[in-house]
C-alpha positions in Angstrom: 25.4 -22.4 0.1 27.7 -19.7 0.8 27.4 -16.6 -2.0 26.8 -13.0 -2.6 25.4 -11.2 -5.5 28.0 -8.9 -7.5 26.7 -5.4 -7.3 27.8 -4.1 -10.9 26.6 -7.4 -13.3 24.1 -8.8 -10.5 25.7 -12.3 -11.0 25.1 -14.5 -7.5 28.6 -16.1 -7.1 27.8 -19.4 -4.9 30.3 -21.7 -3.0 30.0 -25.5 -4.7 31.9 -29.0 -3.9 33.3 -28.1 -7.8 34.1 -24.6 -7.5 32.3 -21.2 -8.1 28.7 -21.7 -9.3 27.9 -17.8 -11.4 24.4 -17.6 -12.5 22.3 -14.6 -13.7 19.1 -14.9 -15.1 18.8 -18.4 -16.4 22.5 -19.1 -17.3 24.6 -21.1 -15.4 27.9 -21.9 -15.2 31.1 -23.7 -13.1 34.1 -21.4 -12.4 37.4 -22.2 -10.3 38.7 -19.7 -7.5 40.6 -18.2 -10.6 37.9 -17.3 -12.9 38.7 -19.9 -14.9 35.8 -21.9 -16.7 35.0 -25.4 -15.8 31.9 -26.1 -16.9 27.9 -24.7 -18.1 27.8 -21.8 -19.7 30.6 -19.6 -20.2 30.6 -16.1 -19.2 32.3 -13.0 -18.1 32.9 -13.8 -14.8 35.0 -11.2 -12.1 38.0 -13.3 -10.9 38.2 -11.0 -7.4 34.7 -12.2 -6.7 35.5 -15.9 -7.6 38.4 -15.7 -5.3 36.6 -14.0 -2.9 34.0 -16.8 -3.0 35.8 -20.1 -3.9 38.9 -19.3 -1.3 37.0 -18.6 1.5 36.1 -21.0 4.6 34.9 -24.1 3.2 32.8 -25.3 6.4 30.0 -23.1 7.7 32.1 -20.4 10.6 31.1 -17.8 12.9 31.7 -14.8 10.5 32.2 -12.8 13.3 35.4 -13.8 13.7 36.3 -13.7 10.6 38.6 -10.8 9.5 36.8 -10.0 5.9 33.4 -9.3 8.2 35.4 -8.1 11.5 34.1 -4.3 10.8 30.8 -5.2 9.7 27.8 -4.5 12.1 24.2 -5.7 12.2 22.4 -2.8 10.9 19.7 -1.5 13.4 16.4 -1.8 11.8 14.7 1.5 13.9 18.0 3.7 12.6 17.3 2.2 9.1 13.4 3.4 9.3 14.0 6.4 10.7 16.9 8.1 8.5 14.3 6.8 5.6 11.3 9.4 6.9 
């Protein structure tokens, strides 16, 4: 399943056949592309990041291609380690 983890409330928004799936912790529940509530537990929820989620490519892509990722770069593990030391 497609999703990413919002970096402010640590929600994971995942892609579903019903909409947005937002969980964090043990609560669950079923959001359109809107934000809007379908389903499970309500919550806050950020609309952006259900939009970002639920309007995106349905079918697995090359996100290379993709013009959200277009500027992103693999990170290079060596440069990671050695601007740690």
């Amino acid at each position: 399943m497609r999703g990413m983890r919002h970096p402010l409330s640590g929600a994971l928004y995942e892609l579903c056949d019903d909409g947005v799936l937002v969980s964090l912790g043990d609560d669950a529940g079923l959001y359109d592309s809107h934000g809007r509530w379908l389903s499970g537990r309500r919550m806050t929820v950020c609309p952006n990041f259900c939009a970002w989620i639920g309007d995106g490519p349905r079918d697995p892509v090359d996100l290379s291609s993709n013009r959200r990722f277009r500027n992103v770069l693999e990170p290079n593990l060596d440069d990671t380690a050695e601007a740690r030391s």
